[in-house]
MARBA-3410 file (N, C-alpha, C, O; in Angstrom, 1 decimal):
144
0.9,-1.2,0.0,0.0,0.0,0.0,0.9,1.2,0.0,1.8,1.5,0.8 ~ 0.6,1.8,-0.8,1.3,3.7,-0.8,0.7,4.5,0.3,-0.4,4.5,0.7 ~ 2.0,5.2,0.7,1.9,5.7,1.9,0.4,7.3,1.1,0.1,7.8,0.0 ~ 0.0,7.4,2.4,-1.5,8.2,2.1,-1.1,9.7,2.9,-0.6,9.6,4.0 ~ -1.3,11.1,2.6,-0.8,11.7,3.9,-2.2,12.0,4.3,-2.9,12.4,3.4
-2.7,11.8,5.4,-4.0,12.4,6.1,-3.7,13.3,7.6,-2.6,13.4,8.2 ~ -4.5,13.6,7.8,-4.3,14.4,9.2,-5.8,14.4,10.1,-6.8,14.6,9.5 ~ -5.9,14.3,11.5,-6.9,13.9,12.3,-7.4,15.4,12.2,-6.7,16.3,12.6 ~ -8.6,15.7,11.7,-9.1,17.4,11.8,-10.0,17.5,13.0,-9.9,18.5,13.8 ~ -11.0,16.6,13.1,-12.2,16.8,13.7,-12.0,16.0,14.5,-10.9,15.5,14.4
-12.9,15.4,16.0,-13.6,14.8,17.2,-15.1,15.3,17.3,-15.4,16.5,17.5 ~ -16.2,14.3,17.2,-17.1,14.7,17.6,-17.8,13.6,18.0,-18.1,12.6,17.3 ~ -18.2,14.0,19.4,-18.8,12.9,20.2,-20.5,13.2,20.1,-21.1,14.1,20.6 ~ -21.1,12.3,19.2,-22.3,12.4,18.8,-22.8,11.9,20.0,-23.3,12.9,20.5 ~ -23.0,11.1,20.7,-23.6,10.6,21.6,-22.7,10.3,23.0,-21.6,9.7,22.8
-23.1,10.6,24.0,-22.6,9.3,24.9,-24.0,9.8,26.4,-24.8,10.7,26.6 ~ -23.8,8.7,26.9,-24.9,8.4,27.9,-24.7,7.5,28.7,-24.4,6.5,28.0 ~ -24.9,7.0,30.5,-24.9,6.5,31.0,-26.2,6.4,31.7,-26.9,7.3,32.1 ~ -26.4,5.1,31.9,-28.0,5.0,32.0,-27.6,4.1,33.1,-26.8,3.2,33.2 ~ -28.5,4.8,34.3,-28.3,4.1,35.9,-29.0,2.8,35.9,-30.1,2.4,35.5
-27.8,2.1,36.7,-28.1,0.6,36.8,-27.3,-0.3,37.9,-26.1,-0.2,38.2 ~ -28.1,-0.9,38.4,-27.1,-1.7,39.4,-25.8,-1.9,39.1,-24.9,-1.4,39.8 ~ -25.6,-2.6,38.0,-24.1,-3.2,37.3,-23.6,-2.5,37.8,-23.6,-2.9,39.0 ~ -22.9,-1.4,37.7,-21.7,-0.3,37.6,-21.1,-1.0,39.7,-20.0,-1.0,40.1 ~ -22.2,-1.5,40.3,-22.0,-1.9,41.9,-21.7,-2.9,42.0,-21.3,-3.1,43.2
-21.7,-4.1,41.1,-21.5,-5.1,41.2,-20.1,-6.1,40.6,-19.7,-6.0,39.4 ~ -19.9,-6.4,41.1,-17.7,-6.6,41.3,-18.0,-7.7,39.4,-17.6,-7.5,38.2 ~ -18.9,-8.7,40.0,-18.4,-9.7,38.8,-19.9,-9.9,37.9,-20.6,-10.8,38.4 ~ -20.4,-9.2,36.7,-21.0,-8.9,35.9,-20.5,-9.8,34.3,-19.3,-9.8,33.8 ~ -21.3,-10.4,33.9,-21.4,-10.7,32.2,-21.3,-9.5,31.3,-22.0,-9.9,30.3
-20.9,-8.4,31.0,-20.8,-7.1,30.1,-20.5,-7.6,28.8,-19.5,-8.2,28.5 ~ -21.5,-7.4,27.9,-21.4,-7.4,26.7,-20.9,-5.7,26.2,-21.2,-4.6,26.8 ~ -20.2,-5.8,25.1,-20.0,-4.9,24.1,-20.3,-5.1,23.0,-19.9,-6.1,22.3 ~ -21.4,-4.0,22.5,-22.0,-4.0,21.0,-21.4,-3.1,20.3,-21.4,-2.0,20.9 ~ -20.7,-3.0,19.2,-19.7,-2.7,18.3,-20.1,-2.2,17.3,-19.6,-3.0,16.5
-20.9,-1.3,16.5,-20.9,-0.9,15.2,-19.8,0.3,14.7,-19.2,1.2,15.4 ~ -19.7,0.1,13.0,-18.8,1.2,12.9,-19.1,1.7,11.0,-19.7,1.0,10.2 ~ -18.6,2.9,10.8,-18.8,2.8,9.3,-18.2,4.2,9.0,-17.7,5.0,9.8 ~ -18.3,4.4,7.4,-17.4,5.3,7.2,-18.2,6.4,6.0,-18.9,5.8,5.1 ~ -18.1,7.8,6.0,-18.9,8.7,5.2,-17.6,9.8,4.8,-16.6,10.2,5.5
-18.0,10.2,3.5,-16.9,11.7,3.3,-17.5,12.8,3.2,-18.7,13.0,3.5 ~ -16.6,13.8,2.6,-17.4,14.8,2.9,-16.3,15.7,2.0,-15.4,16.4,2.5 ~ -16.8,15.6,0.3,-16.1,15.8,-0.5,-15.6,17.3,-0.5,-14.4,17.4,-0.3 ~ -16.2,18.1,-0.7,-15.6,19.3,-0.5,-14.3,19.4,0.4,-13.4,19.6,-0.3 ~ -14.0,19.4,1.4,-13.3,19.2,2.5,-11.9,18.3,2.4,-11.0,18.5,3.2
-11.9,17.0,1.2,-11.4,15.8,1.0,-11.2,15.2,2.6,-10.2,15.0,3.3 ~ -12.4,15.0,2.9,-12.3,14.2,4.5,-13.2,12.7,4.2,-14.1,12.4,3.4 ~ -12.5,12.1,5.4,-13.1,11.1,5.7,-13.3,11.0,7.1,-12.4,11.3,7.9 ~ -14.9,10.5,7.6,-15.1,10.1,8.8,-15.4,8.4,9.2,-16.4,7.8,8.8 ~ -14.7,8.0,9.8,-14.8,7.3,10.6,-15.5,7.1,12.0,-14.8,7.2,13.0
-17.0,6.6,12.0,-17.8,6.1,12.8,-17.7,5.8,13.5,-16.6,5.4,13.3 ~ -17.9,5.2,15.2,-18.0,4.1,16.4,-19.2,4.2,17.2,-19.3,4.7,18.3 ~ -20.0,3.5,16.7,-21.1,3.2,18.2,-20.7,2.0,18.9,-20.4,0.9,18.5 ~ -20.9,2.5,20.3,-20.2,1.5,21.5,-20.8,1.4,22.5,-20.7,2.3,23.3 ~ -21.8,0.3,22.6,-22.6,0.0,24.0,-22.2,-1.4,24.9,-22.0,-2.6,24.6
-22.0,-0.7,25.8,-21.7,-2.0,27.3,-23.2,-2.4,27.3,-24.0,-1.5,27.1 ~ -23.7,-3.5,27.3,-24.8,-4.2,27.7,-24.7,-4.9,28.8,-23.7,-5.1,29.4 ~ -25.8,-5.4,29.2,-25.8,-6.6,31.0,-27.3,-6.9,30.4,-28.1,-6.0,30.2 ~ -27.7,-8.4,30.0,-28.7,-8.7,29.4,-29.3,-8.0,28.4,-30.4,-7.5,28.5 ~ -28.7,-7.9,27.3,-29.6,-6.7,25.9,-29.4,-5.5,26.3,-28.8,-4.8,25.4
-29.7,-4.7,27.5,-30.1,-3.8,27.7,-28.7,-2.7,27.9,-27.8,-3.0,28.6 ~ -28.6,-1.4,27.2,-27.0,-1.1,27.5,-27.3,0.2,28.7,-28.2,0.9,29.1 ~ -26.4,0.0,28.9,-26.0,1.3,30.5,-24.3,2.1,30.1,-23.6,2.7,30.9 ~ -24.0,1.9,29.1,-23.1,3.0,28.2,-23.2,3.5,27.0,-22.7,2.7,26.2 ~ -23.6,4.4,26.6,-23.4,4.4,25.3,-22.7,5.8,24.9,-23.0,6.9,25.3
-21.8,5.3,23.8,-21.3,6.4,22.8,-20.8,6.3,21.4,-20.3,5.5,20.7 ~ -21.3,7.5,21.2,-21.5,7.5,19.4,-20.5,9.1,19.1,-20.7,10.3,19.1 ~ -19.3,8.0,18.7,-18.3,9.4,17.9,-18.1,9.2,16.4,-18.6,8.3,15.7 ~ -17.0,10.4,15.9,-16.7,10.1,14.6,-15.6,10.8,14.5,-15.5,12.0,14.9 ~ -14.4,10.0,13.7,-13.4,11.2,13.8,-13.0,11.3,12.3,-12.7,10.4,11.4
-13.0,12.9,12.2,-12.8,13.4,10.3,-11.3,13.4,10.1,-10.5,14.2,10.6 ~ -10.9,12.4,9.2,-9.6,12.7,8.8,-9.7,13.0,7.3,-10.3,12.3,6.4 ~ -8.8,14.8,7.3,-8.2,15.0,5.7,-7.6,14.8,5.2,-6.4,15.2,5.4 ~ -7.8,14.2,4.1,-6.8,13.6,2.8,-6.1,14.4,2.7,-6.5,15.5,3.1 ~ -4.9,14.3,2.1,-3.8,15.2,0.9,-4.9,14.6,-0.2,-5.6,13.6,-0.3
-4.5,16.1,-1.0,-5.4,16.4,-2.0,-5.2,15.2,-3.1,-6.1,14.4,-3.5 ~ -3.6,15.1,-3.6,-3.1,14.3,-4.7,-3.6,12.9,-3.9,-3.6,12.1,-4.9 ~ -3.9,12.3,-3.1,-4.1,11.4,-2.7,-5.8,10.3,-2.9,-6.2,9.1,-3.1 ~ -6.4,11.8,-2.5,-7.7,11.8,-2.6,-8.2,12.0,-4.1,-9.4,12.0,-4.3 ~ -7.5,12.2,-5.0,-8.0,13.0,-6.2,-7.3,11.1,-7.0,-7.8,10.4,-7.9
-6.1,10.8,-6.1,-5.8,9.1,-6.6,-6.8,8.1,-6.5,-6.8,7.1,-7.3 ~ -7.9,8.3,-5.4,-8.9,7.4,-5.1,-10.2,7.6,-5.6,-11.2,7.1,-5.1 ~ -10.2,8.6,-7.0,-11.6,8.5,-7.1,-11.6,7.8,-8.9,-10.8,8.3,-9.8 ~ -12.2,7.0,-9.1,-12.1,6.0,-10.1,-13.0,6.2,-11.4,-12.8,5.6,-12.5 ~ -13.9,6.9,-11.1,-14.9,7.3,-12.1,-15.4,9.1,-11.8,-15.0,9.8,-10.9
-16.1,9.6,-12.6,-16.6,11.0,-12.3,-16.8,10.8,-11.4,-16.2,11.6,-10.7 ~ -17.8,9.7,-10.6,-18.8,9.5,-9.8,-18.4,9.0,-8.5,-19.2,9.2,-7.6 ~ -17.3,8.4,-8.1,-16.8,7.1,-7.0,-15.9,7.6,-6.5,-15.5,8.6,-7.1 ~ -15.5,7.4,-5.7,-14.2,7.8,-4.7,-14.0,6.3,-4.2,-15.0,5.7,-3.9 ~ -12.4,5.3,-3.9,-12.6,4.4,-3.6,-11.7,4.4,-2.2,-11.3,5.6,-2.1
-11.5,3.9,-1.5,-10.8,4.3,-0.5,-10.6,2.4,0.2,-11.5,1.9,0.9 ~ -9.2,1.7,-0.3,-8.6,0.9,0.0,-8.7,0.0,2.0,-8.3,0.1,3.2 ~ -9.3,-0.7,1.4,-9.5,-1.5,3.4,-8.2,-1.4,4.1,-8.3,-2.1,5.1 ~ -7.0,-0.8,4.0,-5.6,-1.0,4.8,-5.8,0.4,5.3,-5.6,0.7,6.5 ~ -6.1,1.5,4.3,-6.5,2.7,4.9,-7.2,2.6,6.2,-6.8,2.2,7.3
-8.6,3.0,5.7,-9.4,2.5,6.5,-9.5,1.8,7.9,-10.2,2.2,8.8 ~ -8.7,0.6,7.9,-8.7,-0.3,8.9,-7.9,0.7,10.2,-8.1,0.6,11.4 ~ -6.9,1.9,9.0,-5.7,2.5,10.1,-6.6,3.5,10.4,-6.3,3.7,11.5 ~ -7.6,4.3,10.0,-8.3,5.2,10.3,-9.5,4.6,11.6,-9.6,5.1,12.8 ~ -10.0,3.8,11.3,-10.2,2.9,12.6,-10.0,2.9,13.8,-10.7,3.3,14.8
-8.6,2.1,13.7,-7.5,1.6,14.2,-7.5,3.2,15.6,-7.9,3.2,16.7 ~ -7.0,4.4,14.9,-7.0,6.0,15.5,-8.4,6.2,16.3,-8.4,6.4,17.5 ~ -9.9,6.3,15.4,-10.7,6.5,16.1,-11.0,5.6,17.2,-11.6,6.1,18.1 ~ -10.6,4.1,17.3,-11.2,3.7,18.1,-10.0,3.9,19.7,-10.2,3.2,20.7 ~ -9.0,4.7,19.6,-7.5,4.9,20.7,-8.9,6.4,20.9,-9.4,6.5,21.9
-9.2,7.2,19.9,-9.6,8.0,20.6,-11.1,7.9,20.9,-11.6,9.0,21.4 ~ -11.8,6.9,20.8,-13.2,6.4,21.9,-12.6,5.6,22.8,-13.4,4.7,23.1 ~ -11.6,5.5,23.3,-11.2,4.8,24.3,-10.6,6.2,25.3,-10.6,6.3,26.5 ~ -10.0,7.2,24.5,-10.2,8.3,25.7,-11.0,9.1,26.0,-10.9,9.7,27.0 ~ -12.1,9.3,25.2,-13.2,9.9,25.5,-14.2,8.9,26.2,-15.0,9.4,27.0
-14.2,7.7,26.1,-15.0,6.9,27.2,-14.4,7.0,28.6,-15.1,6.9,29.7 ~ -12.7,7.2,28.5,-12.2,7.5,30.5,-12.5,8.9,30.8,-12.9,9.0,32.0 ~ -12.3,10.1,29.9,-13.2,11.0,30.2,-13.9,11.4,30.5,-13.9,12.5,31.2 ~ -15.4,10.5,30.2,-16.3,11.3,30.3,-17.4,10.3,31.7,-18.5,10.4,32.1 ~ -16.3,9.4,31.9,-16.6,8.4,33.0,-15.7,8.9,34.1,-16.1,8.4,35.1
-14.7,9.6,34.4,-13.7,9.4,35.4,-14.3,9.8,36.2,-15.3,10.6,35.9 ~ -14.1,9.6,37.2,-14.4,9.8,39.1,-16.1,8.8,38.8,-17.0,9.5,39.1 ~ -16.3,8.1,38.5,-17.9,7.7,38.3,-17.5,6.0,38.4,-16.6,5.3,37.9 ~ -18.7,5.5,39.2,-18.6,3.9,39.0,-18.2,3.4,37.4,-17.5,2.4,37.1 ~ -18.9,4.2,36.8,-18.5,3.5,35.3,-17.2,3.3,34.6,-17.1,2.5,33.7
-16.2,4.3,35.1,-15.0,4.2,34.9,-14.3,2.4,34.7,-13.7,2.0,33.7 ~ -14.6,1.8,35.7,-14.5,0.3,35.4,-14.4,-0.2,34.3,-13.3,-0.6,34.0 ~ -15.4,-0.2,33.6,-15.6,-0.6,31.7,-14.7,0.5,30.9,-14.7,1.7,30.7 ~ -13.8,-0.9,30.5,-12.7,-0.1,29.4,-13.5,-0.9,28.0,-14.2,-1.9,27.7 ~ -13.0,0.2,27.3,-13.0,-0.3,25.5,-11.9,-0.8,25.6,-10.8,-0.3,25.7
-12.5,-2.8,25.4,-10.8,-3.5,25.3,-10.6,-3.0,23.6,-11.2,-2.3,22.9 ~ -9.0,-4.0,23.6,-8.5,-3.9,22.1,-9.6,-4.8,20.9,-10.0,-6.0,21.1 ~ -9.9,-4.1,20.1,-10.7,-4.6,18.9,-9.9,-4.6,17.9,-9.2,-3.6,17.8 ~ -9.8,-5.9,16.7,-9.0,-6.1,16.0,-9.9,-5.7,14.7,-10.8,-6.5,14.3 ~ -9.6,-4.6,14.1,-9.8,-3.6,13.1,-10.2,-4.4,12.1,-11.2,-4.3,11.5
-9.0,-5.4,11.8,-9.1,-6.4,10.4,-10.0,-7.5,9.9,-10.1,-8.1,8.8 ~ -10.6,-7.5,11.4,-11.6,-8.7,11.4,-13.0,-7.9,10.7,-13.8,-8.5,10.1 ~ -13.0,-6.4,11.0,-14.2,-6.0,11.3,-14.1,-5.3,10.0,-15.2,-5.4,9.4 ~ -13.3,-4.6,9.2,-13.1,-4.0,8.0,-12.4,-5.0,7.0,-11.2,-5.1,6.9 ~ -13.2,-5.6,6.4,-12.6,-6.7,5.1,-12.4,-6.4,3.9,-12.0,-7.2,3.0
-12.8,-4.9,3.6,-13.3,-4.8,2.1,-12.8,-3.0,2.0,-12.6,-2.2,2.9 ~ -12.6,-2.9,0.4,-12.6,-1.6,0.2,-13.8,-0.9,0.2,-14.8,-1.4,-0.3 ~ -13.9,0.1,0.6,-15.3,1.3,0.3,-15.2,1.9,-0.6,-14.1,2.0,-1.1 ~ -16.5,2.5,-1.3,-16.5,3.4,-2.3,-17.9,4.3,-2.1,-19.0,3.8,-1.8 ~ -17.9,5.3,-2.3,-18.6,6.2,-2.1,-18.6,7.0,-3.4,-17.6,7.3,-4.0
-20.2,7.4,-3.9,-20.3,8.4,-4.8,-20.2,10.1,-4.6,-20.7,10.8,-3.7 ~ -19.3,10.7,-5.8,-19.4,11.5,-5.8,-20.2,12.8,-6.1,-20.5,12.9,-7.2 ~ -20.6,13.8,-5.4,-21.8,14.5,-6.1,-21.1,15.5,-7.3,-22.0,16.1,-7.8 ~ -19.8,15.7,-7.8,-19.4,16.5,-8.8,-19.2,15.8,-9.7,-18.8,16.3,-10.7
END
């Protein structure tokens, strides 16, 4: 893969929320983690965002949630490499996986953040392996 120059521009924590619950009191708990992620641009700008919704669960029901996205901008000659038709912009799964890979180090500090001094502090975002979860290249239409 050719090296890409991008740069981290944006953080924006769309969501987060803790919903009171016994759990957070109780030492040894079943905690599930629900994982979604995905990715949007935002052509003008040559950015890409990278997605993360992240809920701790205890039976279905979640008592964490947060929903970020972090915008990284392409180098121009880069971005202007990835787009394959008038219409498409393609953007290679090794990218990606590294853009990931960044958003998900920084929902893991914004989850000790916005939990510190609080029972919930407890629940870390373990390590999630990027490669399992991103298998494919993306492509996105262009509106020019």
């Amino acid at each position: 893969m050719k090296e890409v120059g991008f740069a981290l521009r944006k953080i924006n924590t769309e969501e987060f929320a803790t919903i009171d619950t016994e759990v957070v009191e109780e030492k040894e708990v079943d905690v599930q983690l629900n994982v979604n992620n995905g990715f949007g641009i935002n052509e003008e700008n040559k950015r890409v965002a990278c997605f993360f919704h992240l809920q701790f669960e205890l039976d279905e029901s979640p008592f964490i949630i947060l929903k970020l996205n972090c915008e990284f901008e392409i180098e121009r000659s880069a971005w202007e490499s990835f787009i394959t038709t008038k219409n498409k912009i393609k953007f290679k799964k090794g990218l990606l996986q590294h853009l990931a890979t960044i958003t998900l180090g920084t929902a893991r500090g914004v989850l000790h953040a916005k939990t510190e001094n609080t029972p919930y502090n407890k629940f870390y975002l373990p390590t999630i392996n990027v490669i399992k979860m991103i298998t494919k290249d993306e492509s996105f239409d262009l509106e020019k």
